[in-house]
N, C-alpha and C positions, 0 to 999 in steps of 0.2 A: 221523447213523447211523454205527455202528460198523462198519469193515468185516473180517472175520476170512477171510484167506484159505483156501478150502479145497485140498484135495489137487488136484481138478480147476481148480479155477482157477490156479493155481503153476502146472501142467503146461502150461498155456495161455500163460501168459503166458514161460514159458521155450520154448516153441515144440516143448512136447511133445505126441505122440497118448497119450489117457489111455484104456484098454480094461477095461469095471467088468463084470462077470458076478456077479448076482446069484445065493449059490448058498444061501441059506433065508432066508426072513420069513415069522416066526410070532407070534401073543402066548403067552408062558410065561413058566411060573414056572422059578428059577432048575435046570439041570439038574443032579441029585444026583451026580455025577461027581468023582472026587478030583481032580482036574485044574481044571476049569470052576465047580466049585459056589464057591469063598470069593471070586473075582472074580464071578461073576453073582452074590452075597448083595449085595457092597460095590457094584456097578451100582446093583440095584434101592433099595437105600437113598440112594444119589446121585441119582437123577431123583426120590425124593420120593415111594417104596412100601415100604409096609410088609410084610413077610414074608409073606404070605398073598394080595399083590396080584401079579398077571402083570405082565409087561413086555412092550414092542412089541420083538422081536431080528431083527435085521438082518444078514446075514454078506454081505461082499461082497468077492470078488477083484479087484484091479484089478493091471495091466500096462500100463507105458509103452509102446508098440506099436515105439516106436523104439529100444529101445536094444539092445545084440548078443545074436544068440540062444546065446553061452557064458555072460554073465552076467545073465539078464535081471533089471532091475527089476520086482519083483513087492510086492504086498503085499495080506496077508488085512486086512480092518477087521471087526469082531466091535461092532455099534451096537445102544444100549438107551437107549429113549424111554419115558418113562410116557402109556400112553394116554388118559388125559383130557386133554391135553394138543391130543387130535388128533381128527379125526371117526372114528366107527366102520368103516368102510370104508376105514381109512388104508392098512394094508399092503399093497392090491387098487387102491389109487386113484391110484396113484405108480409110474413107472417109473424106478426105484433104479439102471437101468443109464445111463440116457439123462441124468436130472434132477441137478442139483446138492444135495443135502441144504441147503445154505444156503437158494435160492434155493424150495425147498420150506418149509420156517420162514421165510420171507418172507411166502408166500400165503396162513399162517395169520397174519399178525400178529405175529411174532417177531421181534425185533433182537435179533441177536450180539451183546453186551457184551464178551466177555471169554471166556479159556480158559485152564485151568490142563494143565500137559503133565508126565507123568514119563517120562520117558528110561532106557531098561534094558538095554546091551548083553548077549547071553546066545545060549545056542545053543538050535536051535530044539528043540521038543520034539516028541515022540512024532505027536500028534495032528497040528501043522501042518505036520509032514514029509508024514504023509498025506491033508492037504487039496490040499499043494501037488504032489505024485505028483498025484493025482486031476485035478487041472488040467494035465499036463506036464512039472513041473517037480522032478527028483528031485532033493534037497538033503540032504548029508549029515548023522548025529547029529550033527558036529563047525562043520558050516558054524554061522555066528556071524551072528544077527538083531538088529535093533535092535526093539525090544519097548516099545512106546508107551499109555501108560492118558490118558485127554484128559478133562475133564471142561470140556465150552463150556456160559456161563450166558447168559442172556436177559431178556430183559422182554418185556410184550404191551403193544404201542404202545395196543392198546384195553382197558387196565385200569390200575387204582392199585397192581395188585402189583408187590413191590420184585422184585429178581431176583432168580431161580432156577437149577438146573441143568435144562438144556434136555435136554441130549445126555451118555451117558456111551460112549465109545469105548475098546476096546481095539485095538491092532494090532499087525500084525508085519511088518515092512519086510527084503524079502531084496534086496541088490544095489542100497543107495540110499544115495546121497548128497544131502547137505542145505549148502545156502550159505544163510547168513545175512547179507546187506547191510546196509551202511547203518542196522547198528543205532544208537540211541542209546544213550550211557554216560554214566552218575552219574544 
């Protein structure tokens, strides 16, 4: 089995407190918004729905509990799941503060394969300046995010289907640094 670190597991294994406040899950269709709408069209086409189908949406804040409260590490994650994918009582059935999203596609039969990641440094916008006010933390038009789109693919250990996109994530990381060890080269 594949294993793909998540956010909450890095923060554990680097000896951080990981603090996740679920702040909506719903199933919708993508929101008509000039901002939201051509990333939630490009989501719902990535998990494998056609224009006319809802998606499972997921927004979730999380904060390292430990790091200073002048810069804290924050980050919004904005997640879209295609629900046949999952039982109908999914978004009711899961505590998205407590559980690990991996570890939850575990207990349906999902292996992790693989993730594709685009990396976008840029300043934050309108909307997540006031998700992150909303939670505390006022960040300027100017403060500078690192702005993440994730597409992680899967198989179902109890089927012949080839992989899929499991999960499409967006996110925005205020006040975070990233090490990469021990990569392998060539």
């Amino acid at each position: 089995m594949t294993t793909l670190n998540s956010l909450s597991k890095t923060a554990q294994q680097q000896g951080h407190l990981l603090e996740t406040t679920v702040i909506e899950k719903a199933i919708r269709l993508p929101l008509e918004d000039e901002l939201w709408f051509e990333l939630e069209k490009k989501a719902q086409k990535s998990v494998g729905l056609a224009e006319i189908e809802p998606f499972i949406f997921i927004i979730r804040f999380r904060k390292l509990i430990d790091s200073p409260a002048d810069t804290p590490s924050i980050a919004m994650h904005r997640l879209y799941l295609n629900p046949a994918r999952f039982v109908d009582d999914f978004i009711n059935k899961h505590d998205f503060e407590k559980k690990s999203l991996a570890e939850i596609y575990e207990a349906y039969g999902y292996e992790l394969t693989r993730r594709d990641t685009t990396l976008q440094a840029r300043l934050a916008n309108q909307y997540e300046r006031v998700d992150f006010k909303t939670h505390g933390y006022d960040i300027s038009q100017f403060h500078a995010v690192l702005h993440a789109e994730q597409e992680h693919f899967a198989k179902n250990k109890n089927s012949e289907e080839g992989e899929f996109c499991l999960e499409f994530l967006q996110a925005c990381y205020v006040n975070w640094n990233y090490t990469i060890k021990n990569r392998p080269t060539g």
